[in-house]
N, CA, C and O of each residue as an XYZ file, in Angstrom:
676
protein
N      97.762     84.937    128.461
C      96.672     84.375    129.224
C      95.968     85.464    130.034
O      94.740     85.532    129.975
N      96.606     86.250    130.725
C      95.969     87.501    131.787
C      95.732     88.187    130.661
O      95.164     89.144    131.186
N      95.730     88.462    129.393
C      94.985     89.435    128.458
C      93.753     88.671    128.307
O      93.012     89.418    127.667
N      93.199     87.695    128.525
C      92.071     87.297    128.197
C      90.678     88.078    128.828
O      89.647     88.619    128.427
N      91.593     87.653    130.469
C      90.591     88.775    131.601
C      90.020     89.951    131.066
O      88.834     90.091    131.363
N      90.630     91.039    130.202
C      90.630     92.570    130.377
C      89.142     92.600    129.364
O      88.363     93.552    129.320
N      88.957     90.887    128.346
C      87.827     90.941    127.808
C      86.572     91.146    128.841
O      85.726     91.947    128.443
N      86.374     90.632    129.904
C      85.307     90.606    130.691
C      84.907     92.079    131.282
O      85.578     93.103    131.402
N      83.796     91.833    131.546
C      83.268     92.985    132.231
C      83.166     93.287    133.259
O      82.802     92.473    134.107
N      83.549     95.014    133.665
C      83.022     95.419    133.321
C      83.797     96.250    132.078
O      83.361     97.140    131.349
N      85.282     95.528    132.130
C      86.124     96.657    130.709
C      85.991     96.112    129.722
O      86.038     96.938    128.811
N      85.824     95.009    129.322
C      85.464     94.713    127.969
C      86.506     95.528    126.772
O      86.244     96.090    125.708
N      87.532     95.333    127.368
C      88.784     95.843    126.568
C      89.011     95.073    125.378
O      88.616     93.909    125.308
N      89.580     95.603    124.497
C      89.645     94.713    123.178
C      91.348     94.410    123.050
O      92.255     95.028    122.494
N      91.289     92.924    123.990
C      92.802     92.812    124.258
C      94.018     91.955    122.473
O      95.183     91.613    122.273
N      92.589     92.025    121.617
C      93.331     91.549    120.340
C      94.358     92.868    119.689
O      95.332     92.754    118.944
N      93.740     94.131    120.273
C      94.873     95.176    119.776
C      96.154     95.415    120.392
O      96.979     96.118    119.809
N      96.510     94.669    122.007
C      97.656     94.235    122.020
C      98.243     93.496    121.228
O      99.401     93.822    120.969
N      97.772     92.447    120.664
C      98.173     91.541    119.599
C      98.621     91.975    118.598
O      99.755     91.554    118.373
N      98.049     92.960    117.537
C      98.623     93.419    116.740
C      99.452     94.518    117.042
O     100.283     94.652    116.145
N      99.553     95.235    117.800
C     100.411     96.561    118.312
C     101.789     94.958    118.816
O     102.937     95.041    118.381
N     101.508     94.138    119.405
C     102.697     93.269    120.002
C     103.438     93.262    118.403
O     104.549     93.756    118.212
N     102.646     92.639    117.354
C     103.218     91.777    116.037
C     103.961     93.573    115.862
O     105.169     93.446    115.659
N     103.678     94.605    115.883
C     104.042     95.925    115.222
C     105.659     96.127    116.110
O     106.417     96.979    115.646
N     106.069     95.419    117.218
C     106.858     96.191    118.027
C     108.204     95.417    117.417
O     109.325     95.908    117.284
N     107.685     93.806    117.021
C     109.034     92.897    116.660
C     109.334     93.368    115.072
O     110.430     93.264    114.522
N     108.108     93.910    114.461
C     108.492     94.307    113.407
C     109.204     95.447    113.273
O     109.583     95.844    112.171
N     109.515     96.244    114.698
C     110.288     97.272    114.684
C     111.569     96.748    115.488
O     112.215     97.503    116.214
N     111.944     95.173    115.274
C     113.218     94.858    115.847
C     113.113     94.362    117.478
O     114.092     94.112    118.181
N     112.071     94.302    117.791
C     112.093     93.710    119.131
C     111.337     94.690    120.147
O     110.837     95.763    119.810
N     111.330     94.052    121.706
C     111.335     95.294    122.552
C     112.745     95.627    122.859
O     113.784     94.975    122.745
N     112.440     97.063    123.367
C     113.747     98.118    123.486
C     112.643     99.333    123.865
O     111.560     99.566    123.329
N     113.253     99.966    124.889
C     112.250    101.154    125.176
C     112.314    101.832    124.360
O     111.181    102.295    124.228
N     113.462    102.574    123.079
C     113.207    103.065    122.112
C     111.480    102.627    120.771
O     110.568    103.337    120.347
N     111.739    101.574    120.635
C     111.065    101.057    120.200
C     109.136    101.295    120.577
O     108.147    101.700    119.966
N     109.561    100.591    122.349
C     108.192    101.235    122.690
C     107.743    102.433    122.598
O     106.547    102.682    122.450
N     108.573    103.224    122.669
C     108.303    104.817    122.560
C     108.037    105.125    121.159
O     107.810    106.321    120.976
N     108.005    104.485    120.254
C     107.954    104.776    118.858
C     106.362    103.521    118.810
O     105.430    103.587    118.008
N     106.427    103.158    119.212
C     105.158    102.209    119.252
C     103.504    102.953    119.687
O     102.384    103.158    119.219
N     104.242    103.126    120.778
C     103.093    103.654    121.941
C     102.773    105.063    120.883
O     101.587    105.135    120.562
N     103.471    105.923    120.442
C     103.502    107.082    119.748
C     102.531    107.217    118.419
O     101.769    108.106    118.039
N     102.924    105.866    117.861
C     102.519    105.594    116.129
C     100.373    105.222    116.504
O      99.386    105.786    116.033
N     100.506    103.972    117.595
C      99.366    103.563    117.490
C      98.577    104.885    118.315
O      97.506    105.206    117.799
N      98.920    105.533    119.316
C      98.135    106.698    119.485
C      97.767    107.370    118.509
O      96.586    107.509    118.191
N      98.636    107.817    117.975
C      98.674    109.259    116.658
C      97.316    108.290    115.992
O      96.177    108.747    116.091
N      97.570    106.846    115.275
C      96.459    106.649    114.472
C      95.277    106.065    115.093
O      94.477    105.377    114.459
N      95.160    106.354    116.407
C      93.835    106.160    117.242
C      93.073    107.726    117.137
O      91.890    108.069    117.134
N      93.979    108.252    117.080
C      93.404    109.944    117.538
C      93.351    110.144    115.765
O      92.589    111.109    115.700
N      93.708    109.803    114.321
C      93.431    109.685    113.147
C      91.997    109.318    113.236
O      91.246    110.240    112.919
N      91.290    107.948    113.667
C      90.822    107.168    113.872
C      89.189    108.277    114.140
O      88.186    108.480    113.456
N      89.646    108.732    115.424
C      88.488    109.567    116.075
C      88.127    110.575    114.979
O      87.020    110.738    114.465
N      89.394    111.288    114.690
C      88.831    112.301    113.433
C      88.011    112.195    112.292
O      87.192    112.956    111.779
N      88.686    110.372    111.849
C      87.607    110.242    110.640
C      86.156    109.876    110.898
O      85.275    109.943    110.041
N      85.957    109.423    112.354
C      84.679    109.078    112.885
C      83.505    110.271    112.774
O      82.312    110.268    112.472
N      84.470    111.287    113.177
C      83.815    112.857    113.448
C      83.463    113.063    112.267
O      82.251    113.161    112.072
N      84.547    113.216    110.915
C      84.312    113.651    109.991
C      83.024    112.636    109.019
O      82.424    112.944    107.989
N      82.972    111.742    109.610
C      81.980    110.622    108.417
C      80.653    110.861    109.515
O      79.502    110.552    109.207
N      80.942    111.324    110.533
C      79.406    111.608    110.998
C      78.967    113.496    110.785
O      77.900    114.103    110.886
N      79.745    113.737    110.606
C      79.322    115.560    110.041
C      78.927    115.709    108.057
O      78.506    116.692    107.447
N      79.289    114.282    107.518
C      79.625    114.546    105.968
C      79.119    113.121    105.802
O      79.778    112.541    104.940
N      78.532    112.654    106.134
C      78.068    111.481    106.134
C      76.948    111.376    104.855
O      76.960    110.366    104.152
N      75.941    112.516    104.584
C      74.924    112.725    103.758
C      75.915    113.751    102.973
O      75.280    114.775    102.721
N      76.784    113.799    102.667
C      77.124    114.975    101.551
C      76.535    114.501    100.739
O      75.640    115.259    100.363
N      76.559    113.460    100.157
C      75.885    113.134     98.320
C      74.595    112.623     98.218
O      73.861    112.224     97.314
N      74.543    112.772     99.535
C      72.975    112.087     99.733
C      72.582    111.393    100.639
O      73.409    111.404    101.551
N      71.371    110.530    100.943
C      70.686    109.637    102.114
C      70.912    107.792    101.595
O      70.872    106.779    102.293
N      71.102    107.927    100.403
C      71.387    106.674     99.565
C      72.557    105.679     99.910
O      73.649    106.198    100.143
N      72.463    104.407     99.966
C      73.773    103.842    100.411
C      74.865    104.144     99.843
O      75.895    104.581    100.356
N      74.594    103.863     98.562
C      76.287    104.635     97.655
C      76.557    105.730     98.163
O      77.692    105.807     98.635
N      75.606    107.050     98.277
C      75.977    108.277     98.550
C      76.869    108.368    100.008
O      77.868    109.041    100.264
N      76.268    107.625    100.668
C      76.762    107.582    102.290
C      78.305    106.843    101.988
O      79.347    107.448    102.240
N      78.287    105.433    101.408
C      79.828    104.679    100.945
C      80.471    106.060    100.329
O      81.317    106.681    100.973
N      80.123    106.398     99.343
C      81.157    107.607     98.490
C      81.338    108.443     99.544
O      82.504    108.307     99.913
N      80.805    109.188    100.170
C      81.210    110.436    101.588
C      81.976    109.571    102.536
O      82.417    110.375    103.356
N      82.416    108.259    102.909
C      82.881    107.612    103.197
C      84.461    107.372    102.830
O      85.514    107.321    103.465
N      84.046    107.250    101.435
C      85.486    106.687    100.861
C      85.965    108.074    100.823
O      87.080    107.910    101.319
N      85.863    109.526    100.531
C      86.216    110.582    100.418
C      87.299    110.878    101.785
O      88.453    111.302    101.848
N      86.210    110.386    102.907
C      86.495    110.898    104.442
C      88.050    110.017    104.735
O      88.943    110.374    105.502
N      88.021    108.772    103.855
C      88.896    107.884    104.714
C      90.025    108.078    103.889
O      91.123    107.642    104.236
N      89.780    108.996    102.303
C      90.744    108.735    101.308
C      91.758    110.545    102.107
O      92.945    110.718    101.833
N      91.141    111.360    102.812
C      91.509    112.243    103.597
C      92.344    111.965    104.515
O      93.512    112.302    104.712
N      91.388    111.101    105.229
C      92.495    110.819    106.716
C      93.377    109.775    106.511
O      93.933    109.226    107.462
N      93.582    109.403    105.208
C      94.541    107.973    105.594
C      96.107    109.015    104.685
O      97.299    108.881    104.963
N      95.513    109.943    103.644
C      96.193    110.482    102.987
C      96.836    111.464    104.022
O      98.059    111.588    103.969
N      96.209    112.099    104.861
C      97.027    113.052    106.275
C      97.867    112.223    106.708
O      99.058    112.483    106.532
N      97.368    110.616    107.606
C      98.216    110.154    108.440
C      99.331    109.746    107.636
O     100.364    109.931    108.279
N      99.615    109.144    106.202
C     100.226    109.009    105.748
C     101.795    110.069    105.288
O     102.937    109.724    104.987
N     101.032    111.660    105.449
C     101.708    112.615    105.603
C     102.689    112.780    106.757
O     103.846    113.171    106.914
N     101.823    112.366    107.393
C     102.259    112.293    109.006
C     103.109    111.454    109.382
O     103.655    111.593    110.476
N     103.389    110.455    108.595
C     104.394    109.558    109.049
C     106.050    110.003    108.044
O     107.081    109.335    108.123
N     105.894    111.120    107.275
C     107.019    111.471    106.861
C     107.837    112.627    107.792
O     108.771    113.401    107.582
N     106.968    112.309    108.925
C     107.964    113.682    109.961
C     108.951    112.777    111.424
O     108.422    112.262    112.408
N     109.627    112.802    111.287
C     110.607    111.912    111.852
C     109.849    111.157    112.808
O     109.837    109.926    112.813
N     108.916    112.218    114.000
C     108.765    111.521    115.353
C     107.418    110.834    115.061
O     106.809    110.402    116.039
N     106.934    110.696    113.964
C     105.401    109.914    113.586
C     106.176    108.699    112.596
O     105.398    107.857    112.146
N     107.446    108.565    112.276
C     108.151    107.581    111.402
C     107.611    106.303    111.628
O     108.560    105.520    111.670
N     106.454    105.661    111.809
C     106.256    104.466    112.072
C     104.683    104.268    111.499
O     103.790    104.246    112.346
N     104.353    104.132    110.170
C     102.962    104.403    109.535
C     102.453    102.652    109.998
O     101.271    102.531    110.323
N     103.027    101.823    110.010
C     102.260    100.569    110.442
C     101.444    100.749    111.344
O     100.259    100.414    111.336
N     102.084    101.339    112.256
C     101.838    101.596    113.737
C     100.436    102.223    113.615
O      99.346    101.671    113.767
N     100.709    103.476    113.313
C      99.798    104.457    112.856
C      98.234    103.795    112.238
O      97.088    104.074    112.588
N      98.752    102.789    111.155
C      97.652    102.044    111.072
C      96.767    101.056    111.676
O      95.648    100.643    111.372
N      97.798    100.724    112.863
C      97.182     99.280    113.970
C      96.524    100.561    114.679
O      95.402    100.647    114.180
N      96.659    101.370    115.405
C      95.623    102.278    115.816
C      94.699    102.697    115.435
O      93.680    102.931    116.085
N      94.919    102.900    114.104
C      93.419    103.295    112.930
C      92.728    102.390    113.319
O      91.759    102.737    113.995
N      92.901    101.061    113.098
C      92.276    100.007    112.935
C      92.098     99.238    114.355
O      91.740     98.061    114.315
N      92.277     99.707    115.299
C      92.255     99.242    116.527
C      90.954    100.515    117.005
O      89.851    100.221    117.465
N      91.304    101.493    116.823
C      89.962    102.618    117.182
C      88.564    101.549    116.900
O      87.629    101.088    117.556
N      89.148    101.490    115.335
C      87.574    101.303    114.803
C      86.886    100.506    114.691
O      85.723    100.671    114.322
N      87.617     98.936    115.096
C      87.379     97.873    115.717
C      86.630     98.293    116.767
O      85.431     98.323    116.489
N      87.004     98.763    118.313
C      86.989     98.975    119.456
C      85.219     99.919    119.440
O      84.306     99.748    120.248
N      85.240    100.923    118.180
C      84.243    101.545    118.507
C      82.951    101.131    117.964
O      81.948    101.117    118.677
N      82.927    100.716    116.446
C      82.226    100.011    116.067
C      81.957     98.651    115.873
O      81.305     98.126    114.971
N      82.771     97.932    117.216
C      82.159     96.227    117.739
C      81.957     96.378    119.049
O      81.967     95.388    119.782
N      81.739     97.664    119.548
C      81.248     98.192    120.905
C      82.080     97.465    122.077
O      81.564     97.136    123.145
N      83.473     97.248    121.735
C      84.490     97.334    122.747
C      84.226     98.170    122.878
O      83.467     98.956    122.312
N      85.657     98.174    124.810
C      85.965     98.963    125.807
C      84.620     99.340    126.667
O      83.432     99.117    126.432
N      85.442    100.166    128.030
C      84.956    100.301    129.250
C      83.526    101.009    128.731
O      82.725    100.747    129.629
N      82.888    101.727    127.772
C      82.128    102.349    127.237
C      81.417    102.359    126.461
O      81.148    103.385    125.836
N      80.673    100.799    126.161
C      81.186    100.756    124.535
C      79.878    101.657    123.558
O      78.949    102.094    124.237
N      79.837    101.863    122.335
C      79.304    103.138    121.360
C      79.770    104.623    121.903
O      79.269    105.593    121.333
N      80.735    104.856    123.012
C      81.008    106.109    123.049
C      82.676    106.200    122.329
O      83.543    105.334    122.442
N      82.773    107.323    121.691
C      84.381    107.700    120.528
C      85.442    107.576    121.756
O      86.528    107.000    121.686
N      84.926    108.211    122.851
C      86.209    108.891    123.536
C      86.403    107.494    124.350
O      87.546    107.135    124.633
N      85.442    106.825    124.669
C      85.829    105.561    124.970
C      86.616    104.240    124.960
O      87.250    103.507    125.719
N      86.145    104.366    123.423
C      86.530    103.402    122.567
C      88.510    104.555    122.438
O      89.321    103.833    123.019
N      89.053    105.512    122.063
C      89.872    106.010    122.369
C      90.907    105.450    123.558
O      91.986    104.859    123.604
N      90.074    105.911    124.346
C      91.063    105.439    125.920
C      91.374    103.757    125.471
O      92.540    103.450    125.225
N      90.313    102.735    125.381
C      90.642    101.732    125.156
C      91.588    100.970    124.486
O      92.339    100.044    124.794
N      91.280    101.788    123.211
C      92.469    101.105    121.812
C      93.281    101.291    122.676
O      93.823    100.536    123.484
N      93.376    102.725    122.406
C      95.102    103.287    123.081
C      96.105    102.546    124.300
O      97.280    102.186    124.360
N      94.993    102.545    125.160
C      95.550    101.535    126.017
C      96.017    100.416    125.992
O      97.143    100.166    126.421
N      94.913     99.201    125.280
C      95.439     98.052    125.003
C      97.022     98.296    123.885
O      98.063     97.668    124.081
N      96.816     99.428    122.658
C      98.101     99.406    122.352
C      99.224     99.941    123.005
O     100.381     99.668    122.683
N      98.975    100.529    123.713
C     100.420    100.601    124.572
C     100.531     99.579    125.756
O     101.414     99.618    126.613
N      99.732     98.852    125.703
C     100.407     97.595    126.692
C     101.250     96.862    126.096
O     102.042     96.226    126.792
N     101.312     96.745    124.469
C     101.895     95.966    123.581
C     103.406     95.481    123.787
O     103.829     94.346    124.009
N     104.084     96.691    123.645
C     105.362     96.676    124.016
C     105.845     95.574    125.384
O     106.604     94.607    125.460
N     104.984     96.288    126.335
C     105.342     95.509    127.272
C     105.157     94.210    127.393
O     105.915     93.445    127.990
N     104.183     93.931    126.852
C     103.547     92.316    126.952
C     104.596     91.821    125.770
O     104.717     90.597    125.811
N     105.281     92.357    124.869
C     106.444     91.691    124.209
C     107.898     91.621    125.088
O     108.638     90.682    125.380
N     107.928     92.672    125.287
C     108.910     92.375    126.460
C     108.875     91.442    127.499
O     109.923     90.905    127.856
N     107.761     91.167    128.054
C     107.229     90.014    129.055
C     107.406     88.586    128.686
O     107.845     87.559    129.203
N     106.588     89.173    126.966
C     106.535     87.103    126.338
C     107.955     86.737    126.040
O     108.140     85.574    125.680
N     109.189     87.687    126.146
C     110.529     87.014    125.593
C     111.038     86.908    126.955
O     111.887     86.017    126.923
N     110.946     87.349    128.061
C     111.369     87.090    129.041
C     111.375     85.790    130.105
O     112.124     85.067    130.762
N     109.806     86.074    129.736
C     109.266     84.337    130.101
C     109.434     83.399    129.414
O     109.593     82.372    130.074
N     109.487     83.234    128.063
C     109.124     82.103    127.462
C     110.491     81.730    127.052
O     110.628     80.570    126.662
N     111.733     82.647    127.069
C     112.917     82.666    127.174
C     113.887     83.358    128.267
O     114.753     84.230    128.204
N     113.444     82.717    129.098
C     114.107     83.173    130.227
C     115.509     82.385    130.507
O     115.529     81.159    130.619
N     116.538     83.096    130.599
C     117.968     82.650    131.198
C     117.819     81.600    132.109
O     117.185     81.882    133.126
N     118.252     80.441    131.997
C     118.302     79.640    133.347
C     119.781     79.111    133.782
O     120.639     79.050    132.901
N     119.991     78.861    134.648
C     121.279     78.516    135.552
C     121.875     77.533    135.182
O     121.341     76.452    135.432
N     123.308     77.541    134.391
C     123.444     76.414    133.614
C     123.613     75.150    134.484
O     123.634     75.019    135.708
N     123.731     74.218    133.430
C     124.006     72.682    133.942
C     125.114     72.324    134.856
O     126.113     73.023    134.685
N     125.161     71.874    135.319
C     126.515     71.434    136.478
C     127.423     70.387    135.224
O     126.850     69.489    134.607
N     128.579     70.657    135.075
C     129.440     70.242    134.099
C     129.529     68.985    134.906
O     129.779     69.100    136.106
N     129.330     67.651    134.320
C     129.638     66.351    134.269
C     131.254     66.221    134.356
O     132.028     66.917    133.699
N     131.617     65.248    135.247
C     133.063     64.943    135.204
C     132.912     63.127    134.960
O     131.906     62.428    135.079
N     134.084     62.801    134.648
C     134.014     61.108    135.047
C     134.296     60.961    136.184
O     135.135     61.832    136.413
N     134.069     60.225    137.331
C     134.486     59.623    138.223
C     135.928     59.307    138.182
O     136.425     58.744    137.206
N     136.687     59.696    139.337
C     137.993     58.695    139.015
C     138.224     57.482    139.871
O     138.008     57.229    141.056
N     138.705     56.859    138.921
C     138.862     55.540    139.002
C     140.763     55.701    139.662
O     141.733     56.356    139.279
N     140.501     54.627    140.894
C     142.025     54.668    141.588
C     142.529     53.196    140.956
O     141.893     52.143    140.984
N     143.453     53.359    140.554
C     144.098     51.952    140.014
C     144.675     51.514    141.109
O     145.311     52.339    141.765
N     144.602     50.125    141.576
C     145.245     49.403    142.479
C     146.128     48.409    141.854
O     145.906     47.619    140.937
N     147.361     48.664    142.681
C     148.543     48.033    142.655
C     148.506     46.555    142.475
O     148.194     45.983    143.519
N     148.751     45.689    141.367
C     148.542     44.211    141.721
C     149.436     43.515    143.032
O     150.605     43.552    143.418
N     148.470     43.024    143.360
C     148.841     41.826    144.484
C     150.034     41.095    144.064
O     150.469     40.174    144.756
C-alpha cells in the first residue's frame, strides 16, 4: 500500500519494479540478507547494462541507416551485445543471478522510456530510480512475510471445569 505513494509527485518512482525485483528475491528462496545482497547486486549490474545499451543505441542508432528497419536492425545488434555481455556476466560467481540482472534491464527501460522517476527522460535518472525501487525489493519481502505472517501469542489452552461431586444425602 505505502508503495503506491512513491508513484506521486514529485518522485514519480516506478514502484512496479519493486514488484518484480520482490517476485526475483522468493525466487531466490525467500528474504535472507544473503539473498538481498545477491538481489540488490543482480538488478543494479542490469540497470547499469540497461544505461549502456541506451548509450550505445543512441551513438549507433543510424548505423544502417535513417529507415525504420535500419534503426530496428542497429537496435537488435545493440541489444543482441548487451544482453550477450550481461549474460557473460552472470557466469562470474558474484553477478550469479541473470534473472535479476534482467529485472534491472527491464526496470531501467521501463523507468526511462515511460518517463518514470524523480527526472523523468533523463538516463541517470531513470538509473537512480530503477535501482532504487529494486533494492527496496528485498525489504518490502521481508516486510510482506512479517506482517502478513506475523507470530502471534498462542491461545490460552482450554481446560474443563471441574466438577466437585457431592456426597449423597
Amino acid at each position: 500500500m505505502a508503495t503506491v505513494f512513491l508513484t506521486m509527485s514529485p518522485l514519480a518512482l516506478p514502484t512496479w519494479a519493486i514488484f518484480i525485483a520482490w517476485a526475483g528475491t522468493f525466487l531466490l528462496g525467500g528474504p535472507s540478507r544473503a539473498n538481498a545482497v545477491k538481489m540488490i547486486t543482480a538488478t543494479t549490474t542490469g540497470a547499469v547494462y540497461g544505461v549502456v545499451a541506451t548509450l550505445l543505441n543512441q551513438a549507433t542508432g543510424t548505423m544502417f541507416g535513417e529507415g525504420a528497419f535500419a534503426r530496428t536492425l542497429a537496435l537488435g545488434v545493440v541489444i543482441f551485445v548487451a544482453n550477450g555481455t550481461l549474460l557473460a556476466t552472470g557466469r562470474i560467481p558474484f553477478f550469479a543471478c541473470i534473472p535479476g540482472m534482467f529485472f534491472g534491464f527491464a526496470s531501467l527501460f521501463a523507468t526511462y522510456f515511460d518517463g518514470f522517476g524523480f527526472a523523468p527522460g533523463d538516463l541517470a535518472g531513470a538509473f537512480v530510480s530503477a535501482a532504487a525501487m529494486c533494492a527496496l525489493s528485498p525489504l518490502c519481502a521481508f516486510l510482506g512475510l512479517r506482517l502478513m505472517f506475523a507470530p502471534t501469542a498462542p491461545a490460552p489452552e482450554w481446560t474443563e471445569p471441574e466438577v466437585k461431586a457431592e456426597a449423597p444425602a
